[in-house]
C-alpha positions, -999 to +999 in steps of 0.1 A: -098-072-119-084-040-132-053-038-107-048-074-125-046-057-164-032-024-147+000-042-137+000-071-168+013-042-187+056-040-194+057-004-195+044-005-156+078-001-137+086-030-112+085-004-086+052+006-089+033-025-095+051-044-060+037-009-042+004-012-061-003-049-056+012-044-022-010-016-009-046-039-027-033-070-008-023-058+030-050-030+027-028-006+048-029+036+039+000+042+012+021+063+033+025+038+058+043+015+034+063+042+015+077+046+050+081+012+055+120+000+056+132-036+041+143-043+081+106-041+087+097-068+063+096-105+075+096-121+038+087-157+055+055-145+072+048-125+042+045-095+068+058-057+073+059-035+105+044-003+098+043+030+120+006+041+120-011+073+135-049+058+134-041+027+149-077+029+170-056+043+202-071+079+201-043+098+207-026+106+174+008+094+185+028+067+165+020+030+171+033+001+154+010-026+131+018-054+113+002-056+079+002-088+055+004-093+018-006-122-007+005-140-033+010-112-059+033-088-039+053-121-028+062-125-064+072-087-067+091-082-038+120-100-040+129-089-077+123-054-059+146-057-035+175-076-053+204-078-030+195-043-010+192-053+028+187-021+044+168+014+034+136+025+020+116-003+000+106+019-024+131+044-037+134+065-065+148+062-103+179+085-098+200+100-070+184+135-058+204+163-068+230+183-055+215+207-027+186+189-020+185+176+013+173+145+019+172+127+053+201+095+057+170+074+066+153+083+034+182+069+013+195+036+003+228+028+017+233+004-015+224+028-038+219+064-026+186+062-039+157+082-025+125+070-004+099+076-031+074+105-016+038+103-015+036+126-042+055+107-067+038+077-058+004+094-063+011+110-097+023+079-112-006+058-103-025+085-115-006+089-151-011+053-156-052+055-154-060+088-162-088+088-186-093+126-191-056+142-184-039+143-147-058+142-117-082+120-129-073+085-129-074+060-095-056+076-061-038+050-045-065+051-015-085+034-035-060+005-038-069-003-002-102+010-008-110-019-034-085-043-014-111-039+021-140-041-001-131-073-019-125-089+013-157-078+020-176-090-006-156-127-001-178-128+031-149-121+059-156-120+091-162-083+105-137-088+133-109-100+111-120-072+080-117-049+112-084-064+123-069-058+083-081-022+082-071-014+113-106+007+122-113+004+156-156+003+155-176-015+130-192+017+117-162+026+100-161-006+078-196+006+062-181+021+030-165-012+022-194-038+032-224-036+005-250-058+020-268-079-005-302-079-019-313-104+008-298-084+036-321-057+022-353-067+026-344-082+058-337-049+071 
């Protein structure tokens, strides 16, 4: 699988193959686990609380999920997190500079470290598979994307493929289900 040779190499940072592999293997939207905090993860269930806005409840507001992960991102994550107890999961390489104002719940406690944005997270998936310059490799949607769809493909069950993306009719899992040849000509 390409997320598989993506992450074999050693110049990929820790950081960013744990948040890759993570993302492919609970099939949650990026931002929710760059928001996620290391109190929300339950390393024994192999689980993390996450605050969603589509959680199929219609009215925009925050509700709270649990997502799981697999075997990959159970390796990662503890040489991630180390000894660090408390904070963002996924922080930043350096301290943010003086002036910049950064939120106390967007930094490490144990190392003043930043919550590593969106942004960041996007350009340096994007640096890593760019074929043609910036902005043209993989966007870390498609992580989950290709996450969904494999579980697709491995014949899950619509309710429980439903339940992992967190959609709330089955119409919405049509992008990720590719019905075979058979299914075809059935239809």
């Amino acid at each position: 699988m390409a997320i598989e040779s993506l992450t074999a190499r050693e110049a990929i940072h820790l950081r960013e193959k744990t948040l890759w592999w993570m993302i492919y293997e609970t099939c949650a939207r990026p931002r929710e686990l760059l928001q996620a905090d290391i109190e929300h993860l339950d390393l024994v269930e192999r689980s993390c609380r996450v605050q969603s806005r589509r959680s199929g409840n219609g009215s925009g507001r925050l509700a709270e999920a649990t997502v799981h992960w697999g075997p990959m991102t159970d390796q990662l994550l503890p040489w991630l997190l180390r000894d660090r107890t408390q904070g963002p999961v996924f922080v930043t390489h350096r301290r943010p500079r003086a002036g910049k104002f950064v939120g106390c719940g967007d930094l490490c406690p144990h190392t003043g470290l930043a919550r590593l944005s969106y942004d960041q997270a996007r350009y340096l998936l994007d640096s890593e598979t760019a074929v043609d310059g910036l902005g043209t490799g993989w966007r870390l949607h498609h992580l989950r994307d290709s996450g969904l769809a494999h579980l697709a493909a491995s014949g899950i069950d619509v309710d429980e493929l439903m339940s992992k993306a967190r959609h709330s009719r089955p119409g919405q899992l049509r992008r990720y289900v590719m019905p075979s040849e058979s299914k075809l000509v059935e239809l």
